[in-house]
BALOBA-1460 file (C-alpha; in Angstrom, 3 decimals):
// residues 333
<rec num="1" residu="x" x="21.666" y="20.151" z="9.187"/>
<rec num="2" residu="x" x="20.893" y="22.074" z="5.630"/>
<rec num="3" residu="x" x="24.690" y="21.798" z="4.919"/>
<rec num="4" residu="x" x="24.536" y="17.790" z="5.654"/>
<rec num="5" residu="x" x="21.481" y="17.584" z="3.540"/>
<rec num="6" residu="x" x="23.249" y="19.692" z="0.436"/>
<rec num="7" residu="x" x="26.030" y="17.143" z="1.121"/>
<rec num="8" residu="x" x="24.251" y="14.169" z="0.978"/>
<rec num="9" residu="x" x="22.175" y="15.156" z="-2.324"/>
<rec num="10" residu="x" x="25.536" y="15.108" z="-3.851"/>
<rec num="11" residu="x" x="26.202" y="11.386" z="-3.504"/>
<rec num="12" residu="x" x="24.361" y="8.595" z="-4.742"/>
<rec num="13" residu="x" x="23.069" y="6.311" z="-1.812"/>
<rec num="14" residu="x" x="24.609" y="3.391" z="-2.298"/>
<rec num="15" residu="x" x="28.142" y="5.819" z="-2.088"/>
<rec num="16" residu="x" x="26.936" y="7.581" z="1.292"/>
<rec num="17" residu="x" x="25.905" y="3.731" z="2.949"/>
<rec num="18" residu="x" x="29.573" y="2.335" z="1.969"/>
<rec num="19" residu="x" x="31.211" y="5.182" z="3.923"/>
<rec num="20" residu="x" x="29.127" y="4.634" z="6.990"/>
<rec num="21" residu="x" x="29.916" y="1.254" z="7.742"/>
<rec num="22" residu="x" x="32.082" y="2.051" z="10.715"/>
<rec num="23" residu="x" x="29.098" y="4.667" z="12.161"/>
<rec num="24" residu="x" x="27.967" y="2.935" z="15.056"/>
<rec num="25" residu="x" x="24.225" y="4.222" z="14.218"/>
<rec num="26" residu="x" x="23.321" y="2.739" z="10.619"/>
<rec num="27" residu="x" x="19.857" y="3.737" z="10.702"/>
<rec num="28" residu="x" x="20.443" y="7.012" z="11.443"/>
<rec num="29" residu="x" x="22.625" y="7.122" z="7.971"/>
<rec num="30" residu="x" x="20.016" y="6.221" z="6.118"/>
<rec num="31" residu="x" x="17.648" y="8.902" z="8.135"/>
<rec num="32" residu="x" x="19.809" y="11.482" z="6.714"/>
<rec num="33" residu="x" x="19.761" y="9.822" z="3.332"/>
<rec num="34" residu="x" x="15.874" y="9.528" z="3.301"/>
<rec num="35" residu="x" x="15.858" y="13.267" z="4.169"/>
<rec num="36" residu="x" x="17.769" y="14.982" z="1.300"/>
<rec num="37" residu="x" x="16.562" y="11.811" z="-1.405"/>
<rec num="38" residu="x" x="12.697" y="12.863" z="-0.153"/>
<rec num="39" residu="x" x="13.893" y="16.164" z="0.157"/>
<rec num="40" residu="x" x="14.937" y="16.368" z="-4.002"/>
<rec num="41" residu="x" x="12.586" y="13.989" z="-5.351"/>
<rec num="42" residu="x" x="9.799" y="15.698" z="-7.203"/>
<rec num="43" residu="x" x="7.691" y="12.879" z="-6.497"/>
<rec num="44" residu="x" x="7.335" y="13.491" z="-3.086"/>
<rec num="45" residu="x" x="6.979" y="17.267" z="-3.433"/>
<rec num="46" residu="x" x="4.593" y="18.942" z="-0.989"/>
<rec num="47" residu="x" x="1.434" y="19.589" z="-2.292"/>
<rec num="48" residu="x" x="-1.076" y="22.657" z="-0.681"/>
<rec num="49" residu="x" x="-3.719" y="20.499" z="-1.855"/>
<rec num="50" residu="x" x="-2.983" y="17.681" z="0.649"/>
<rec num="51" residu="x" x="-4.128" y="18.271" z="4.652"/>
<rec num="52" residu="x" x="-2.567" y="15.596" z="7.018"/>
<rec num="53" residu="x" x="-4.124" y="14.950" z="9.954"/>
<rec num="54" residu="x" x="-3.045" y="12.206" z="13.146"/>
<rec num="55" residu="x" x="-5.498" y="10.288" z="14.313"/>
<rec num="56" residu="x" x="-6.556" y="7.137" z="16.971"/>
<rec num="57" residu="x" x="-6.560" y="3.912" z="15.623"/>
<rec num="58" residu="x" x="-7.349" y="0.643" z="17.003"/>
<rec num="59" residu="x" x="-5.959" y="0.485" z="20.658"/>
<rec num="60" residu="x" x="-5.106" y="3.982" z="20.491"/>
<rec num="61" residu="x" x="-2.146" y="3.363" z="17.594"/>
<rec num="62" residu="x" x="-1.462" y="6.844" z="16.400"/>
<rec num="63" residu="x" x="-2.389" y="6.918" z="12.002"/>
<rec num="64" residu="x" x="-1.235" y="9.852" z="9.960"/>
<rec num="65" residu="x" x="-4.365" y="10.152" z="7.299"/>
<rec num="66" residu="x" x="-4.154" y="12.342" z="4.164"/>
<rec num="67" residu="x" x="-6.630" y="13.928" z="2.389"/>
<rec num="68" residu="x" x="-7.408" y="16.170" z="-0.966"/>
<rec num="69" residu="x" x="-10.109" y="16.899" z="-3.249"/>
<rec num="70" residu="x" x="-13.330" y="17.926" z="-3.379"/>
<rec num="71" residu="x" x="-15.263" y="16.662" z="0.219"/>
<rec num="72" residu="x" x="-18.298" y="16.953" z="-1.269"/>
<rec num="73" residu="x" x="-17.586" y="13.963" z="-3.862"/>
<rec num="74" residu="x" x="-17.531" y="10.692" z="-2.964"/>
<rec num="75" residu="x" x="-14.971" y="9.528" z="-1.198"/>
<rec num="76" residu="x" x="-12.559" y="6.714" z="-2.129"/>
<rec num="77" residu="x" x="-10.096" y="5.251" z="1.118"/>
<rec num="78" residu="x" x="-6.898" y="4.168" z="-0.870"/>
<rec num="79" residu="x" x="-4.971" y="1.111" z="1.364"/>
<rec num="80" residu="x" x="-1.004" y="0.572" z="0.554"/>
<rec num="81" residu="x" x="0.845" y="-2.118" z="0.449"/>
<rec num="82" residu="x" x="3.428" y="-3.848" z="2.389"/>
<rec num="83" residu="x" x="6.305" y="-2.271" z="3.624"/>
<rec num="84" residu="x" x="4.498" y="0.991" z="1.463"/>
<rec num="85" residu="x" x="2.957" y="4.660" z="2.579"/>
<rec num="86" residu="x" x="0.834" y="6.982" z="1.509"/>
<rec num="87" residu="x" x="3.038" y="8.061" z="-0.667"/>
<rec num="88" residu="x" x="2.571" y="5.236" z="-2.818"/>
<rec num="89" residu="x" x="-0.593" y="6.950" z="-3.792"/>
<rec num="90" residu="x" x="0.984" y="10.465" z="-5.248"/>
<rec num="91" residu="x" x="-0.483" y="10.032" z="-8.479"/>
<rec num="92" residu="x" x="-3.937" y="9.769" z="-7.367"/>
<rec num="93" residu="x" x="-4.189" y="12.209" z="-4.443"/>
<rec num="94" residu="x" x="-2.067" y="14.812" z="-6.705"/>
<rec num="95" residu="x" x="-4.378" y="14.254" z="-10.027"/>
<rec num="96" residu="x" x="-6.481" y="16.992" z="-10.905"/>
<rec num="97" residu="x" x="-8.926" y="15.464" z="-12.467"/>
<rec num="98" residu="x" x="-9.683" y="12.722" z="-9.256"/>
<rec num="99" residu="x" x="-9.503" y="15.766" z="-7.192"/>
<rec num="100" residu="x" x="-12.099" y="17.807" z="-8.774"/>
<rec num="101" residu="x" x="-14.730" y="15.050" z="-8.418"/>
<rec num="102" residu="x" x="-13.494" y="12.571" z="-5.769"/>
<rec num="103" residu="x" x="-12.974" y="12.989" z="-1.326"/>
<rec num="104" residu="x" x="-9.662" y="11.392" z="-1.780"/>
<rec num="105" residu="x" x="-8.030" y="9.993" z="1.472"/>
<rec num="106" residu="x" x="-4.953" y="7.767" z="1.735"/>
<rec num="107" residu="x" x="-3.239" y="6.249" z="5.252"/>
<rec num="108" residu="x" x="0.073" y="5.175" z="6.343"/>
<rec num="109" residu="x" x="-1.183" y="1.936" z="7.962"/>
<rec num="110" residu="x" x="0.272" y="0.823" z="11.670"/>
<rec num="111" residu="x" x="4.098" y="0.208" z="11.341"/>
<rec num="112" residu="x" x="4.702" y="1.863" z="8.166"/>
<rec num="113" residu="x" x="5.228" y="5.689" z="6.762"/>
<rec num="114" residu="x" x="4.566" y="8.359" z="9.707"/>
<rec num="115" residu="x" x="1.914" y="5.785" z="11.517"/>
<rec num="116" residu="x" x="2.510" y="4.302" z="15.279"/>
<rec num="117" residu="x" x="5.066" y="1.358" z="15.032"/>
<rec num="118" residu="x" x="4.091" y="-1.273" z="17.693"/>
<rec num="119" residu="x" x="6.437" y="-3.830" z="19.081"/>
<rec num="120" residu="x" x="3.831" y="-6.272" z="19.438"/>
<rec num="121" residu="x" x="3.318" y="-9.341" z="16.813"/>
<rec num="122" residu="x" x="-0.028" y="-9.408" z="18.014"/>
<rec num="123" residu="x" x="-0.918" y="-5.301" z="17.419"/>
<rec num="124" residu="x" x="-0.674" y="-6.690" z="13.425"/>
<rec num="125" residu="x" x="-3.775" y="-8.525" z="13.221"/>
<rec num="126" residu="x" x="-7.238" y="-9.219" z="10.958"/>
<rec num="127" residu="x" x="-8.903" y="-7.324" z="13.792"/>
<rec num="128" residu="x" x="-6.254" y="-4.301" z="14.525"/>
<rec num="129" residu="x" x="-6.521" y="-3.515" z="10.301"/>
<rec num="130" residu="x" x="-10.089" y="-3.576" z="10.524"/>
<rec num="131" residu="x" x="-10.265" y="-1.330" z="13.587"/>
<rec num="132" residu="x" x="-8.160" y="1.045" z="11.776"/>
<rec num="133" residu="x" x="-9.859" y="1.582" z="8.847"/>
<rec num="134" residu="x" x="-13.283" y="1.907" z="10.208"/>
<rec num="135" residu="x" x="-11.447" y="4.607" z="12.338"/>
<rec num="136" residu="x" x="-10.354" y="6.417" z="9.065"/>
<rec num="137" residu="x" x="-13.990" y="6.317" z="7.721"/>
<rec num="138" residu="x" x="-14.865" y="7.520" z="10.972"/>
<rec num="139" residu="x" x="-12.926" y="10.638" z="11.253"/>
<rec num="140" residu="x" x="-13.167" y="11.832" z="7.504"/>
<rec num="141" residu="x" x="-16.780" y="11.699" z="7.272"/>
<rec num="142" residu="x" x="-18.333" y="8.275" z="7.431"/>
<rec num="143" residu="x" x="-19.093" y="8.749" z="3.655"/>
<rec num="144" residu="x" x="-20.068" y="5.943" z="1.729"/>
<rec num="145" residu="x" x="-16.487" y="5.320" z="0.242"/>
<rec num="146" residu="x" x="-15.008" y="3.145" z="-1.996"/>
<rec num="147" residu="x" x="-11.717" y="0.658" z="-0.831"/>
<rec num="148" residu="x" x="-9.021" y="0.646" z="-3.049"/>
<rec num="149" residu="x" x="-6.313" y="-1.821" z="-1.460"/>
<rec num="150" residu="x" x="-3.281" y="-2.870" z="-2.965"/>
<rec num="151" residu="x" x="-1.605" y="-5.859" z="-2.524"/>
<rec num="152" residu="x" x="-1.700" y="-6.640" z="1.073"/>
<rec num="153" residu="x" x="-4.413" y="-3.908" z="1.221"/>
<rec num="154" residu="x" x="-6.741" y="-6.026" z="-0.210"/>
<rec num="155" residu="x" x="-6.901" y="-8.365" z="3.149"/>
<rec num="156" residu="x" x="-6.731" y="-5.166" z="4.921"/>
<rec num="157" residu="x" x="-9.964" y="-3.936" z="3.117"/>
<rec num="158" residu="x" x="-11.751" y="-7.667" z="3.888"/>
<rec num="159" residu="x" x="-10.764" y="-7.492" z="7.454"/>
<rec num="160" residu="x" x="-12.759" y="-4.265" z="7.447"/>
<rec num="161" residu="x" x="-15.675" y="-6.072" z="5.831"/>
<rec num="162" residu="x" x="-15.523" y="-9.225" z="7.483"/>
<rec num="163" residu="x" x="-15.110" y="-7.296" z="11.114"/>
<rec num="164" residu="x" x="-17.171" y="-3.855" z="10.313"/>
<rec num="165" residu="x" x="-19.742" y="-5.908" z="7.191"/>
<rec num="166" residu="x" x="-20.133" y="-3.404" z="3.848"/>
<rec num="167" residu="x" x="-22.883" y="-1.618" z="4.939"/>
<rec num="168" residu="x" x="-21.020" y="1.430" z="5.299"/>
<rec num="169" residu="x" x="-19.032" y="0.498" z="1.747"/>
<rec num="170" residu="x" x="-19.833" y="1.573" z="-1.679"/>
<rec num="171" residu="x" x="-17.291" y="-0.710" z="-3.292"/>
<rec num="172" residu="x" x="-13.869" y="-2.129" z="-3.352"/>
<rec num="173" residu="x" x="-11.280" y="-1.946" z="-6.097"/>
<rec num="174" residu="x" x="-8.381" y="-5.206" z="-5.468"/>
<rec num="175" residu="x" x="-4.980" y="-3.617" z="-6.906"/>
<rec num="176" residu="x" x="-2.689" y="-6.793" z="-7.457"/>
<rec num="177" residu="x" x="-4.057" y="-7.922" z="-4.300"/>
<rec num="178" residu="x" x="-1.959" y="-10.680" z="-2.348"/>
<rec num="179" residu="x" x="-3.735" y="-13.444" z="-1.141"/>
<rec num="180" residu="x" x="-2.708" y="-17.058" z="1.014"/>
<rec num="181" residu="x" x="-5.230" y="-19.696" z="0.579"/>
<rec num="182" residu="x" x="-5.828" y="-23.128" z="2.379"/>
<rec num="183" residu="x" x="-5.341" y="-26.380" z="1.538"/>
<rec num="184" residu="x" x="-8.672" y="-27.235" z="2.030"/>
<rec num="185" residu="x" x="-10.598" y="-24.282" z="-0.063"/>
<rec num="186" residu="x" x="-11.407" y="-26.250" z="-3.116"/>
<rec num="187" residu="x" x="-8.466" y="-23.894" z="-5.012"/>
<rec num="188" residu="x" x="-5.254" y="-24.633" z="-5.522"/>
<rec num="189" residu="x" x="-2.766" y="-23.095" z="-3.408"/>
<rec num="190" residu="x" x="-1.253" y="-19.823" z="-3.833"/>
<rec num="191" residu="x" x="1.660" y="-18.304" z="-1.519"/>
<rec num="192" residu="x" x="1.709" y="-14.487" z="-1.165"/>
<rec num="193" residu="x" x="4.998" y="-14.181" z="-2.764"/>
<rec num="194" residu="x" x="6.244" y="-15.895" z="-5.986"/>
<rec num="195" residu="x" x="8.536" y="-18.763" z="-4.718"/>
<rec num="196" residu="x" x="11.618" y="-16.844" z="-6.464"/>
<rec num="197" residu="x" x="11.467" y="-13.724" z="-4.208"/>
<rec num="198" residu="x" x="12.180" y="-16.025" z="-0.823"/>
<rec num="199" residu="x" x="15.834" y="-14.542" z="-0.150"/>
<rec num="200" residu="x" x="14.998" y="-11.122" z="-1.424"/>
<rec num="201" residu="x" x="11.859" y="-11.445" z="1.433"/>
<rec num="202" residu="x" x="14.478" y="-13.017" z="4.344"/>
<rec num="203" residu="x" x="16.888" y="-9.865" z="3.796"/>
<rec num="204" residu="x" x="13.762" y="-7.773" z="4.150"/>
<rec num="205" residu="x" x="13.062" y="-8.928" z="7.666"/>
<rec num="206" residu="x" x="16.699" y="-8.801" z="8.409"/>
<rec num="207" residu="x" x="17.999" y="-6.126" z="11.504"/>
<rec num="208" residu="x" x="21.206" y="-6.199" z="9.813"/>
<rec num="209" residu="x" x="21.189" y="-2.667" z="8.051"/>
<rec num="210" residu="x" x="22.938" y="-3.683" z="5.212"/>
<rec num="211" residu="x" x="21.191" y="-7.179" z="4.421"/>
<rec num="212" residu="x" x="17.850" y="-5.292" z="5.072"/>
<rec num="213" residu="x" x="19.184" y="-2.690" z="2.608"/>
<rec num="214" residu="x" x="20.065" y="-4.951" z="0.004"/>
<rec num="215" residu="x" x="16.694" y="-6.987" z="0.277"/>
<rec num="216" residu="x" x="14.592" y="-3.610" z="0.355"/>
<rec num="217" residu="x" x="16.388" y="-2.024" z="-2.755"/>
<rec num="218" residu="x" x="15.566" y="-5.473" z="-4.581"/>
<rec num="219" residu="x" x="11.832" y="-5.348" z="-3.273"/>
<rec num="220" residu="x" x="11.789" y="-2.112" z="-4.965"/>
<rec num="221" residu="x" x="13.147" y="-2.885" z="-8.091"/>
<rec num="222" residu="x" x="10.048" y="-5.825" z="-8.645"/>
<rec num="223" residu="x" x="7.124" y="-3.607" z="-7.966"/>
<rec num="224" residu="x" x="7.071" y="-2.265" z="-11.571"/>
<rec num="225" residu="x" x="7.973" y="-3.893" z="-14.683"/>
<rec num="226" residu="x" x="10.097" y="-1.188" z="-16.291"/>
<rec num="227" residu="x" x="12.124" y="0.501" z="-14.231"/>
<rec num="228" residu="x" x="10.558" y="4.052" z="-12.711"/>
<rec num="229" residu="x" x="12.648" y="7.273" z="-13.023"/>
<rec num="230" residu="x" x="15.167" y="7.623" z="-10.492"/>
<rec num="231" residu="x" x="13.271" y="10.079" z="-8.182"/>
<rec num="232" residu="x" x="10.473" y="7.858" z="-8.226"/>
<rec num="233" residu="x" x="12.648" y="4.875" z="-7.607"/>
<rec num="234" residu="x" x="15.066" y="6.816" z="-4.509"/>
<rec num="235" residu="x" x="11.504" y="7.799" z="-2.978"/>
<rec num="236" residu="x" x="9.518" y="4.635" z="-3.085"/>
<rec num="237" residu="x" x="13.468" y="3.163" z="-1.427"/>
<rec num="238" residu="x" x="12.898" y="5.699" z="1.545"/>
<rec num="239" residu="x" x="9.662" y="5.317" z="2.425"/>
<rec num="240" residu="x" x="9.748" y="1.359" z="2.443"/>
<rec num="241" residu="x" x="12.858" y="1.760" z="4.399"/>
<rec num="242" residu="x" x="10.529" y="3.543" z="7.020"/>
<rec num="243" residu="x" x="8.988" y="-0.050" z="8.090"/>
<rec num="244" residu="x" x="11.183" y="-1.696" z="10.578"/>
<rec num="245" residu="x" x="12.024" y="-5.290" z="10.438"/>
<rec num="246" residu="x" x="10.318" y="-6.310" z="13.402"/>
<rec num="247" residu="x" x="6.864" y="-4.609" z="11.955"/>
<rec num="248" residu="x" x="7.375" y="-6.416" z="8.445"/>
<rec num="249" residu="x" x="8.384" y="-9.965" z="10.665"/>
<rec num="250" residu="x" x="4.576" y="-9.632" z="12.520"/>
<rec num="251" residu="x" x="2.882" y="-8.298" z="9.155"/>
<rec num="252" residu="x" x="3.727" y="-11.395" z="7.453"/>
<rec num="253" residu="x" x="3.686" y="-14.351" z="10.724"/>
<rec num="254" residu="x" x="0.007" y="-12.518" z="10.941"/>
<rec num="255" residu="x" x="-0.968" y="-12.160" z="7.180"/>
<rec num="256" residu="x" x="-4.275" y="-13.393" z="6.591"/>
<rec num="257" residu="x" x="-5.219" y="-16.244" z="4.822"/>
<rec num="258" residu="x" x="-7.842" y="-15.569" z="2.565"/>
<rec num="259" residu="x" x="-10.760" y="-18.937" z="3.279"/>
<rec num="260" residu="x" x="-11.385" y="-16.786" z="6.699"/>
<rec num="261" residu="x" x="-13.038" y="-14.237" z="4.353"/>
<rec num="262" residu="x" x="-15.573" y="-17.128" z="3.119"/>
<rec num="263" residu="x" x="-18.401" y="-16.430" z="5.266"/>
<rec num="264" residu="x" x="-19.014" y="-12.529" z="4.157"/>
<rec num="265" residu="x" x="-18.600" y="-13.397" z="0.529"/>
<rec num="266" residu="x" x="-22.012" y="-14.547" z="-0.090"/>
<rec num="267" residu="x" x="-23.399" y="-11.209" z="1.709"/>
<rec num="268" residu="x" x="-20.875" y="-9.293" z="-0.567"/>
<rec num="269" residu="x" x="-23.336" y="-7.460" z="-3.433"/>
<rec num="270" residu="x" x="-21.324" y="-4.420" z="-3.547"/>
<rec num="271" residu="x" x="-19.352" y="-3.490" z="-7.073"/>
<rec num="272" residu="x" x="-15.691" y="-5.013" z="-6.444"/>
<rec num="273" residu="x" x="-13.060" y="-4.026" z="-9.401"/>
<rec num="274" residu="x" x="-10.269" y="-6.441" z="-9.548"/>
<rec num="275" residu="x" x="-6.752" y="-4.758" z="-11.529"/>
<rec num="276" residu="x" x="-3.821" y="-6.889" z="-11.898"/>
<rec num="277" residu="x" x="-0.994" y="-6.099" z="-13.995"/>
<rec num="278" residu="x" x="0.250" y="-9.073" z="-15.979"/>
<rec num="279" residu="x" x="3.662" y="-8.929" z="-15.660"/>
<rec num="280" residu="x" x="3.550" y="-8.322" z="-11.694"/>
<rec num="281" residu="x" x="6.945" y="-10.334" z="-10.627"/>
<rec num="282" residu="x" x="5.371" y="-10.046" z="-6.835"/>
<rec num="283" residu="x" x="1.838" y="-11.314" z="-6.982"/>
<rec num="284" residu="x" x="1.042" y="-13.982" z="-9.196"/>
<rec num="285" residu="x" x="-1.408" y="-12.954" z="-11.838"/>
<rec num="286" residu="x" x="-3.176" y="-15.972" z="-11.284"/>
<rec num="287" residu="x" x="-4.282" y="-15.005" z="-7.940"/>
<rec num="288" residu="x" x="-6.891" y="-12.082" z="-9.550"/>
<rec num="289" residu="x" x="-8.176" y="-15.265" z="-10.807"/>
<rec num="290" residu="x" x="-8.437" y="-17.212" z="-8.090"/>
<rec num="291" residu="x" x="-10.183" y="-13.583" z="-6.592"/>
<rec num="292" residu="x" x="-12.853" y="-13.586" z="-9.900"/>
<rec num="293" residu="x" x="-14.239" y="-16.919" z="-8.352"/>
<rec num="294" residu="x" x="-14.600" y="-15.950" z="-5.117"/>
<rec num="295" residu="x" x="-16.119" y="-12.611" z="-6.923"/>
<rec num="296" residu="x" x="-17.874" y="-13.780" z="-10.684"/>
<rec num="297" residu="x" x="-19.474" y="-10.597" z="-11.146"/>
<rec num="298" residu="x" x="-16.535" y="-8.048" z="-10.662"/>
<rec num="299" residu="x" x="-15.035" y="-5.855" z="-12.968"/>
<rec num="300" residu="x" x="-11.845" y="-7.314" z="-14.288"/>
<rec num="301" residu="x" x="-9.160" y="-5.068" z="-15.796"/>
<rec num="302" residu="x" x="-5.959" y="-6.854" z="-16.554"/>
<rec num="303" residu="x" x="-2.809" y="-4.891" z="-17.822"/>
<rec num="304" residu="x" x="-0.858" y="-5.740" z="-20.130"/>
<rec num="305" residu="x" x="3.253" y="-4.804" z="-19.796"/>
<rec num="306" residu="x" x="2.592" y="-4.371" z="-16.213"/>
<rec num="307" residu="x" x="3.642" y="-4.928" z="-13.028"/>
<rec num="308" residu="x" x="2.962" y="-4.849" z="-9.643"/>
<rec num="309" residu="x" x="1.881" y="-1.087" z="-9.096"/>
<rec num="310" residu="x" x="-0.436" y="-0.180" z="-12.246"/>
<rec num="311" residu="x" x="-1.475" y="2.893" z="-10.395"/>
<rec num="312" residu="x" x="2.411" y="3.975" z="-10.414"/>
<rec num="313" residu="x" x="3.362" y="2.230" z="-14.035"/>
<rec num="314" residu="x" x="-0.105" y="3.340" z="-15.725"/>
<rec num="315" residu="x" x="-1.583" y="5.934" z="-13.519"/>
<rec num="316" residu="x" x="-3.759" y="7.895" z="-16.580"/>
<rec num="317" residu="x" x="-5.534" y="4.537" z="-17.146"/>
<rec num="318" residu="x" x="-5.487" y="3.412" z="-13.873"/>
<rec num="319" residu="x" x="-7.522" y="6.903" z="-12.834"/>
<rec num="320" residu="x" x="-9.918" y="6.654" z="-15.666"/>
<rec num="321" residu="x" x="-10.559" y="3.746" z="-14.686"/>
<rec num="322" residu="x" x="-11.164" y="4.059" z="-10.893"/>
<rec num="323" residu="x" x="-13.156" y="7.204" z="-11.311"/>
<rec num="324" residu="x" x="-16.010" y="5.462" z="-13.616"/>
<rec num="325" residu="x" x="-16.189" y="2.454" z="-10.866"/>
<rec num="326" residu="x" x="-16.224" y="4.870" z="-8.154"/>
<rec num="327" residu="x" x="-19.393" y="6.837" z="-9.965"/>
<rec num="328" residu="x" x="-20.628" y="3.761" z="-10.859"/>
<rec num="329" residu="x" x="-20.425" y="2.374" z="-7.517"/>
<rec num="330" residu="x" x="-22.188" y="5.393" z="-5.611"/>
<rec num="331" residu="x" x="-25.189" y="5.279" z="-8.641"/>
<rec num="332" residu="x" x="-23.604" y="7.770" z="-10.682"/>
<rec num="333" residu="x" x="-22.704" y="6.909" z="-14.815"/>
């Protein structure tokens, strides 16, 4: 197995994938590519400072849950993406600075990363996310943390609220946060994904390896506006290759639409920090404004030369930045 891995460093992926198209067992291919890519990527790099832990979620779904820091801080819950990990959070659970003052804790939700993957559309709902994060409150401490979700973690962070209410909450940062609205909400109507990206999000629920492939390594490619440095880019490939087709198919035929969030709004007085970089090619920018009326008091920081990952593209900023809401949020300067 160490020999195949020292093999496979040696080619690029794309080179490895054409020879396999005769191997009976695609996804096994890209296993072993995913293993010696993750295995040389410095981005990915094991850190002592990280514990990992397994826990229950809702209806028993096994969660791996990630934590660093300083426990007696306060503690901020960071919530990936679709099709994302943990992992997309490296450059917050890894930074000295949030670790010296923040509990920082970080999930691969249901389907995706290390989590449980269930075959069930209906294990991918409002209810299942909320159940799921009030069970990673639960088992690191039940302390009074801020929600940072990104992209489709910001519906996963208002399920919690709308199902769990924000008593528990000291405040929730939106990250380029995707959102669907009705026809019949008074705004005008927003899809999750910019019209453009349709065939890139069709090969992406494909079970053909090699459409899938294709559609993923696009996907990639749009979550930042300048390209990221090829270990970055190979690792954020692998672990969004981790989420099968069938778990991004029920993600999406379940995705939220945001007018069921109406009724907690009003109730909402906790500090909400909406980021949206403006050259996201994913998320429409226009959608953090559509989120500053449903929230006229929040924090809005908007950046510029940006896309759809600020905390990857601008992470220094994006830190600063997070650490004086979180403070802020929990009565601190």
């Amino acid at each position: 197995m160490l020999f195949i891995g020292i093999h496979l460093a040696s080619l690029t992926t794309s080179r490895f994938l054409a020879t396999a198209r005769g191997v009976k067992s695609r996804w096994l291919c890209i296993l072993l590519v995913a293993i010696s890519t993750a295995a040389s990527s410095a981005s990915v790099s094991a850190s002592a400072a990280l514990e990992f832990s397994t826990i229950q979620g809702a209806g028993g779904v096994p969660l791996t849950v990630v934590q660093s820091g300083n426990r007696s801080g306060p503690q901020i819950i960071f919530i990936h993406g679709f099709s994302q990990s943990y992992l997309s959070w490296v450059k917050q659970l890894n930074d000295r600075a949030l670790q010296s003052n923040f509990h920082l804790v970080a999930l691969d939700l249901r389907g995706h990363g290390s989590s449980g993957k269930p075959s069930e559309a209906s294990s991918y709902t409002s209810e299942a996310w909320a159940g799921d994060i009030a069970a990673v409150i639960a088992a690191t401490g039940n302390r009074h943390p801020v929600l940072v979700g990104w992209s489709m973690g910001g519906p996963v962070a208002m399920s919690y609220l709308k199902h769990n209410g924000a008593s528990h909450i000291a405040g929730v940062a939106f990250v380029d946060a995707a959102q669907m609205f009705s026809a019949g909400d008074g705004i005008a109507p927003v899809d999750v994904w910019q019209k453009s990206h349709i065939k890139m999000m069709s090969e992406m629920l494909s079970d053909d390896l090699m459409v899938n492939y294709a559609g993923t390594r696009a996907f990639v490619g749009e979550l930042t506006a300048q390209p990221l440095p090829s270990t970055e880019a190979e690792s954020l490939f692998v672990y969004n290759m981790m989420t099968p087709p069938y778990v991004r198919r029920s993600v999406l035929a379940n995705f939220p639409d945001w007018s069921q969030f109406d009724e907690i709004v009003p109730s909402m007085t906790i500090p909400i920090l909406i980021t949206h970089g403006r050259a996201d090619r994913l998320v429409a920018y226009r959608q953090s404004l559509n989120m500053k009326r449903y929230f006229p008091a929040a924090t809005f920081s908007i950046y510029e030369r940006t896309g759809h990952a600020p905390f990857l593209e601008r992470p220094i900023r994006f830190n600063r930045e997070l650490a004086r809401f979180t403070l802020a949020a929990n009565g601190g300067g």
